[in-house]
KOLLO-30966 format. One record per residue (C-alpha): residue number from 1; residue in three letters; x, y, z. Coordinates in steps of 0.001 Angstrom, whole numbers, plus 500000, padded with zeros to 6 digits. Each point is the difference from the previous one (the first is absolute). Last residue first. Example, Ala and Ser with C-alpha at 12.3 -4.5 7.8 and 13.67 -1.06 7.14 Angstrom:
2
<node><pos>2</pos><code>SER</code><u>513670</u><v>498940</v><w>507140</w></node>
<node><pos>1</pos><code>ALA</code><u>498630</u><v>496560</v><w>500660</w></node>
END
This chain:
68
<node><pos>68</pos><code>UNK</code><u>517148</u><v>611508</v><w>095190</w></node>
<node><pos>67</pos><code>UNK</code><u>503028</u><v>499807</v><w>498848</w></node>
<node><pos>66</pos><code>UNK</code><u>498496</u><v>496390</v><w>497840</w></node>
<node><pos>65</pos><code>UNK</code><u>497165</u><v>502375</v><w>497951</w></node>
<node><pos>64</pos><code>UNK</code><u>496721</u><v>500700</v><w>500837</w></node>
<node><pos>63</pos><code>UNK</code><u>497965</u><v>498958</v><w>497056</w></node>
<node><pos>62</pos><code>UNK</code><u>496826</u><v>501492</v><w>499667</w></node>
<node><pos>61</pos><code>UNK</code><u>497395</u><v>498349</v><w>498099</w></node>
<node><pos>60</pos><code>UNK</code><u>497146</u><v>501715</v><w>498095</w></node>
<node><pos>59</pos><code>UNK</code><u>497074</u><v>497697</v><w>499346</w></node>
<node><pos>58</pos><code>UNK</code><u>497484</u><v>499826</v><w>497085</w></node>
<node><pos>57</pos><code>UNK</code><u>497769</u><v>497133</v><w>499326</w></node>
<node><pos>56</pos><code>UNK</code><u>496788</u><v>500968</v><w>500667</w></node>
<node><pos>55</pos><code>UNK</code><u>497954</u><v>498233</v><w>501599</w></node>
<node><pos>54</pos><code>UNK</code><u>502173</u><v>497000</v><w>500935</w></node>
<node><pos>53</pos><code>UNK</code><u>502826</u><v>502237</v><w>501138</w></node>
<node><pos>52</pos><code>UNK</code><u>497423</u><v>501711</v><w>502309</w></node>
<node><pos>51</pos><code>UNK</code><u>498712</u><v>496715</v><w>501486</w></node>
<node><pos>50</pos><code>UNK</code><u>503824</u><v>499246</v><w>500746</w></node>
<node><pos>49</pos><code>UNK</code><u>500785</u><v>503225</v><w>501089</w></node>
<node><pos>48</pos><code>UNK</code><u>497299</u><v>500077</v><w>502786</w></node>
<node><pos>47</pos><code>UNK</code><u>501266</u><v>496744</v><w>500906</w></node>
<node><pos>46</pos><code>UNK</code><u>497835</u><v>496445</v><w>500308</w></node>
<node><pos>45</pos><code>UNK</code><u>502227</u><v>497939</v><w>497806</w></node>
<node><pos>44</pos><code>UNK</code><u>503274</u><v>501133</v><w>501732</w></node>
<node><pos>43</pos><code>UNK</code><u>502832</u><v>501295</v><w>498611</w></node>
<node><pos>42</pos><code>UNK</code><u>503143</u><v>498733</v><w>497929</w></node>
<node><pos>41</pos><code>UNK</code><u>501600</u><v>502366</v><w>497410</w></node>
<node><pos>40</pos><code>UNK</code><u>501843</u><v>498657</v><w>496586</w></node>
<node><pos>39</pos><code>UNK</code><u>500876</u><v>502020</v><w>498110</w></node>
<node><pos>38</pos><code>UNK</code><u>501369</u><v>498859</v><w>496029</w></node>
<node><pos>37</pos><code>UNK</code><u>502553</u><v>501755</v><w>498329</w></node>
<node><pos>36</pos><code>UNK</code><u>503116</u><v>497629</v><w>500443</w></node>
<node><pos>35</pos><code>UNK</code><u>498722</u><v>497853</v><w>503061</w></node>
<node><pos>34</pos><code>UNK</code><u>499050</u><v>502904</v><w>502618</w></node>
<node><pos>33</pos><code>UNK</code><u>498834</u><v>499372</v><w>503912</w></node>
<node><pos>32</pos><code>UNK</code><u>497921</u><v>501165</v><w>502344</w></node>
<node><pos>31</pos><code>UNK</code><u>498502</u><v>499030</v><w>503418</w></node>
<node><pos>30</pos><code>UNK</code><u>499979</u><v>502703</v><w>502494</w></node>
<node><pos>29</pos><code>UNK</code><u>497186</u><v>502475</v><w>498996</w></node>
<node><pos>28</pos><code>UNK</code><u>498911</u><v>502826</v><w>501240</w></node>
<node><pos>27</pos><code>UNK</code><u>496487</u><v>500875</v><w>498760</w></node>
<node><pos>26</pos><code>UNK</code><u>498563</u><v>503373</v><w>498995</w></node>
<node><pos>25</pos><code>UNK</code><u>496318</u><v>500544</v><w>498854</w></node>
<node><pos>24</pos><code>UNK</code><u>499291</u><v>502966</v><w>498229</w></node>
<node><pos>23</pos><code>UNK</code><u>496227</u><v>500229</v><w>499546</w></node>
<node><pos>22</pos><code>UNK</code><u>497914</u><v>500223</v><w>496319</w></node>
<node><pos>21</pos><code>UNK</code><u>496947</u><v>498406</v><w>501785</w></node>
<node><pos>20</pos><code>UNK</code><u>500958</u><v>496859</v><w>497858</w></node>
<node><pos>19</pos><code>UNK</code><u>503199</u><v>500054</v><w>502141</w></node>
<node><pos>18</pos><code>UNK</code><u>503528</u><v>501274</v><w>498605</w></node>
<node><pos>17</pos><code>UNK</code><u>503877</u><v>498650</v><w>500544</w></node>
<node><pos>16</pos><code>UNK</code><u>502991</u><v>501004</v><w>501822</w></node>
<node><pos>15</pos><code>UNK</code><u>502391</u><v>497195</v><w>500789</w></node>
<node><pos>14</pos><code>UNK</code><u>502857</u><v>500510</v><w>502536</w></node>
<node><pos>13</pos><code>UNK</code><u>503047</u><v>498529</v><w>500070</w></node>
<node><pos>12</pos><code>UNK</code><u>502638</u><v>497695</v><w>501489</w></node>
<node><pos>11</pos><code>UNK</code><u>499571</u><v>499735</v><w>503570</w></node>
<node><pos>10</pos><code>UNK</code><u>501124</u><v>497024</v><w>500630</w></node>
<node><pos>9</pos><code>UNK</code><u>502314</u><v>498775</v><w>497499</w></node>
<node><pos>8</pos><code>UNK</code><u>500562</u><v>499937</v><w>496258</w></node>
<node><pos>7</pos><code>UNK</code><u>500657</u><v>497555</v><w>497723</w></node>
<node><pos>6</pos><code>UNK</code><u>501735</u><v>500657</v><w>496475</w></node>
<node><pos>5</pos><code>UNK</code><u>500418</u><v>497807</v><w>496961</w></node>
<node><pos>4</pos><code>UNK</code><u>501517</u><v>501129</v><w>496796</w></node>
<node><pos>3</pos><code>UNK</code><u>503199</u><v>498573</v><w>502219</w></node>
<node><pos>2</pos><code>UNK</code><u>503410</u><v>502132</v><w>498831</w></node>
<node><pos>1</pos><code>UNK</code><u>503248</u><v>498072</v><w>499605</w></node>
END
């Protein structure tokens, strides 16, 4: 049987996103999961990426797969 859930461990991926300056900003990022087609990442309130997800809404993530 195949889960439609998947957790990954540390370190997972990394999260590119863009400041209001127009900036990369790159995160890595340890806690994510997937539930069907849903993402869920966990980062902290007070993160670059999390004020630059709020603005504007746009993130590349990088999985690094299980080999790694």
């Amino acid at each position: 049987m195949k889960s439609k859930t998947l957790y990954w461990g540390f370190p997972v991926c990394i999260i590119s996103s863009i400041d209001e300056n127009k900036n990369t900003n790159i995160t890595p990022i340890s806690s994510i999961y997937n539930v069907n087609d849903i993402v869920m990442i966990g980062i902290n309130t007070s993160s670059n990426a999390y004020k630059n997800i709020k603005t504007n809404k746009n993130i590349i993530i990088n999985v690094i797969t299980d080999t790694m």
